[in-house]
N, C-alpha and C positions, 0 to 999 in steps of 0.2 A: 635121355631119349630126345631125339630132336622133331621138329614140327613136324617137317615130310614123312618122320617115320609113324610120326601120330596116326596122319592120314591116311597114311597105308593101312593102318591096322580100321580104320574107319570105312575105308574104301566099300561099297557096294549097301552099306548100310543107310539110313533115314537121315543121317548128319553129315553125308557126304556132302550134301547142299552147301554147310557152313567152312566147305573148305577157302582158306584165305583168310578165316577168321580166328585160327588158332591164338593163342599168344599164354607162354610160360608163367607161372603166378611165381612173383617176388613178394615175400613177406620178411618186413626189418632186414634189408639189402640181402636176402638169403633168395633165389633161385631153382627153385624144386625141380629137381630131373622132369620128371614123368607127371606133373599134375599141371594143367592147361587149365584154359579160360573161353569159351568158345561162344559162337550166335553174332546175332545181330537183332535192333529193334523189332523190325517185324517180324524170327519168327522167334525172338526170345533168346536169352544166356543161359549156359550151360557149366559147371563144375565139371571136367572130363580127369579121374583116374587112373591111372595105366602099371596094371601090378601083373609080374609075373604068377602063374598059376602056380608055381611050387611054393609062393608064400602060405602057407598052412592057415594065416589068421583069414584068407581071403575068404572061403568054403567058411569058416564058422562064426564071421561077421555077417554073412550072406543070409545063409540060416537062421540065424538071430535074429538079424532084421524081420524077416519072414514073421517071426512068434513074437514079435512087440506090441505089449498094449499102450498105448502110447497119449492116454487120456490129456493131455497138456501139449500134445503136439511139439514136443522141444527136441526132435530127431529131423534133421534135413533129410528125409529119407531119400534112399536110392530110387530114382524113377527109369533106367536102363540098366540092363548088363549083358556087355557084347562081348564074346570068347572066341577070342581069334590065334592063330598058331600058340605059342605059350604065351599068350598076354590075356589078362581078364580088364576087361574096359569097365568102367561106372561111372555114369550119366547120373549127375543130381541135378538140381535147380541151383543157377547161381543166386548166390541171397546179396543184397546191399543193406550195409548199414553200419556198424559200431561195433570193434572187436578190441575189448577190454586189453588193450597193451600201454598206448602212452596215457588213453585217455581213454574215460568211461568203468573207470576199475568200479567204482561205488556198486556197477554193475553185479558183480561176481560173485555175493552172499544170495541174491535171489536164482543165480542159474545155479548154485550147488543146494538152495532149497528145492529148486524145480527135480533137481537129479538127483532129488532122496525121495522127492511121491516118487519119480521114475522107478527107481529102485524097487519101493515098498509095493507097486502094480507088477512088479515084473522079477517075483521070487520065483526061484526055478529047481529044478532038480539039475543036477553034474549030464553029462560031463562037465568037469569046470577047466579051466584056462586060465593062461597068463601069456603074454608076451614074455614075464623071463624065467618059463619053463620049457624053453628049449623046441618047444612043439607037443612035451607030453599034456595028457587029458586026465584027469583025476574022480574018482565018483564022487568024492567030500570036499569040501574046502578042509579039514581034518590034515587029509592028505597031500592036500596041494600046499598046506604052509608046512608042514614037515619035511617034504622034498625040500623045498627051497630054503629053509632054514637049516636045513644038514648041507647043503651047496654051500652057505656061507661061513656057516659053524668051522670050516675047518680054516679059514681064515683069520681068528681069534688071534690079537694080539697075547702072548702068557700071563700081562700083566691084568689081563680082566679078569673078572667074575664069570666066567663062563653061566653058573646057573641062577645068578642074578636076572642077566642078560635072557637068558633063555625062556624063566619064572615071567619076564616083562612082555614077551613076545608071544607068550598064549594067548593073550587078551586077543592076537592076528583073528582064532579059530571063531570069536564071537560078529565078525564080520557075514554079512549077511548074504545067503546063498539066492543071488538074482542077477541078471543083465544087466552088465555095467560098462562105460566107457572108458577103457582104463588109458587110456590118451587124453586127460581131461591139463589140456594146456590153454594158455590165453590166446592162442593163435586157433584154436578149435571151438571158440564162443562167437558169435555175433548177434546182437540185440538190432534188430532189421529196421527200417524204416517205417517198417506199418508194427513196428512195437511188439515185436513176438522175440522170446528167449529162445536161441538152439543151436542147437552142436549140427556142427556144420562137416565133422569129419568121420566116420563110419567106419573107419579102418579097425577098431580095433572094439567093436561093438560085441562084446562074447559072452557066454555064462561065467561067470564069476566070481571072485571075495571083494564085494562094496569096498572094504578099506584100501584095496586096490587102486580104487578111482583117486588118491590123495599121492599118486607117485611125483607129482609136480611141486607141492608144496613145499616151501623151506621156510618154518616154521622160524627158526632162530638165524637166518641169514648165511648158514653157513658157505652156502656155495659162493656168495656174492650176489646183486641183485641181477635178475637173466629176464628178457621180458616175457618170456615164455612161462617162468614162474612165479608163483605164488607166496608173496612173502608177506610183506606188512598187513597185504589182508589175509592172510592164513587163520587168524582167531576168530576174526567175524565168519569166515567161509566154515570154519569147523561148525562155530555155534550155530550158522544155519541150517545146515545138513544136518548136526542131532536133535537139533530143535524138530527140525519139521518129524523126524520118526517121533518124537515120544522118549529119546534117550535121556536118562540121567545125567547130569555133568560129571558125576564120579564114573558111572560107565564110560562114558564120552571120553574123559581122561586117558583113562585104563587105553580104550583103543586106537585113542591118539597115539599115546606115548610107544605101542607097540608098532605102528605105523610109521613113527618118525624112525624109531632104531634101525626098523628093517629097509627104509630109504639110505639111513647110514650103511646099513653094512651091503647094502647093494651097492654103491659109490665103492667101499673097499675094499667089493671080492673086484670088482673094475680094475680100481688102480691095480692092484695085486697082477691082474692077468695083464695088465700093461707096461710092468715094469714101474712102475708108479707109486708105492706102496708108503704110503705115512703113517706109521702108527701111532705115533703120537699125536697127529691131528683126530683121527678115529677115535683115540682111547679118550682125548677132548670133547667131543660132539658127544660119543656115548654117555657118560659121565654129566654132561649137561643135562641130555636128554633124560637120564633117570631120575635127577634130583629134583629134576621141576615137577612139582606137585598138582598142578592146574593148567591146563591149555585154553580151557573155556572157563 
């Protein structure tokens, strides 16, 4: 989307003032369509949105938001939403400060403690959600890792254990039924100036399986280091997160280990649909991923 078209969609509204002040956020030389930077000193900056209304996550982040207890303050909450022909507008506050990429990672053990109180304040009944269930809503997390895990099931290189595999991935259903950010990338953190932790991007704010929130992590490096994820600090970031619930480190393990798999085989129902398909590198990571007995 381009600037003129922003303003159009702004047009007649309280931010029409801040026309001319639009400008596209680049983050690590990337260029987002549709997400702007708006204001001025006097009357203040603005994060501006711009999602079509048939994205399905948009209505159940919306919602969400609404029913957040949010004792720690680490949501940038949405302060506008303007709905204009098929676009949904969201108006935050721009935050300034420190976003855990090249620098400031030391950061990142305390925003995934802060997003385990989150978590444990904000335990929910279903419908639950995922960004990679297609749009469907589930009333258990039960249900919503069985979908997903017979979506990738049929992917199975021969040469696996299929019910190794499957025995390591129940540990998914022990994930905790609450409001979770499952966008949790290092471009979605900033440690502010005035020294406050928070997630700065709301898109994908929904009912949930906690273990969910760990889609960014690459635990063993497999992907390559990406600055968006979470690598070398992947151990310390586990142990903060079950530390602060109360978790065992053998439970802790257990739901690591189920979380890493199913990171795996969401990569190889990927390549699979793309043409792409390595089995031998899968049947590697897996294989890795089960033998290691401790994460924390």
């Amino acid at each position: 989307m381009e600037i003129y078209e922003a303003e159009k969609l702004l047009a007649g509204t309280q931010y029409e003032m801040l026309f001319g002040t639009l400008k596209k956020i680049t983050l690590k030389n990337y260029t987002y369509d549709s997400h702007f930077k708006m204001g001025n000193d006097k009357l203040g900056y603005f994060s501006i949105k711009i999602m079509k209304t048939e994205e399905s996550s948009i209505n159940d982040s919306i919602n969400t938001l609404n029913a957040i207890n949010d004792t720690e303050n680490i949501v940038n909450n949405i302060i506008g939403i303007i709905e204009k022909e098929d676009y949904v507008l969201l108006i935050s506050e721009w935050l300034n400060g420190i976003q855990p990429i090249d620098s400031g990672r030391e950061l990142l053990p305390t925003f995934f403690s802060k997003l385990a109180t989150f978590n444990k304040n904000n335990v929910t009944k279903g419908p639950f959600t995922s960004m990679y269930t297609d749009g469907h809503c589930f009333n258990s997390i039960n249900e919503m890792v069985d979908w997903e895990i017979n979506c990738h099931k049929k992917h199975f290189s021969e040469k696996l254990d299929t019910d190794i595999i499957l025995g390591a991935m129940g540990s998914l259903k022990e994930g905790m039924p609450c409001i979770i950010n499952e966008d949790m990338n290092c471009g979605n953190f900033i440690f502010t100036n005035d020294g406050k932790y928070k997630i700065i991007d709301t898109e994908w704010i929904v009912k949930g399986n906690s273990l969910y929130q760990f889609q960014h992590f690459d635990y063993f490096g497999f992907s390559g280091k990406k600055w968006y994820n979470i690598t070398e600090d992947a151990k310390d970031c586990y142990r903060a997160y079950f530390e602060t619930l109360g978790i065992s480190n053998g439970d802790a393990n257990r739901q690591i280990r189920a979380i890493e798999l199913l990171n795996t085989l969401r990569e190889n129902t990927q390549w699979e649909f793309s043409g792409k398909g390595d089995h031998n590198e899968i049947e590697r990571r897996i294989r890795t991923i089960l033998k290691t007995e401790k994460f924390v």
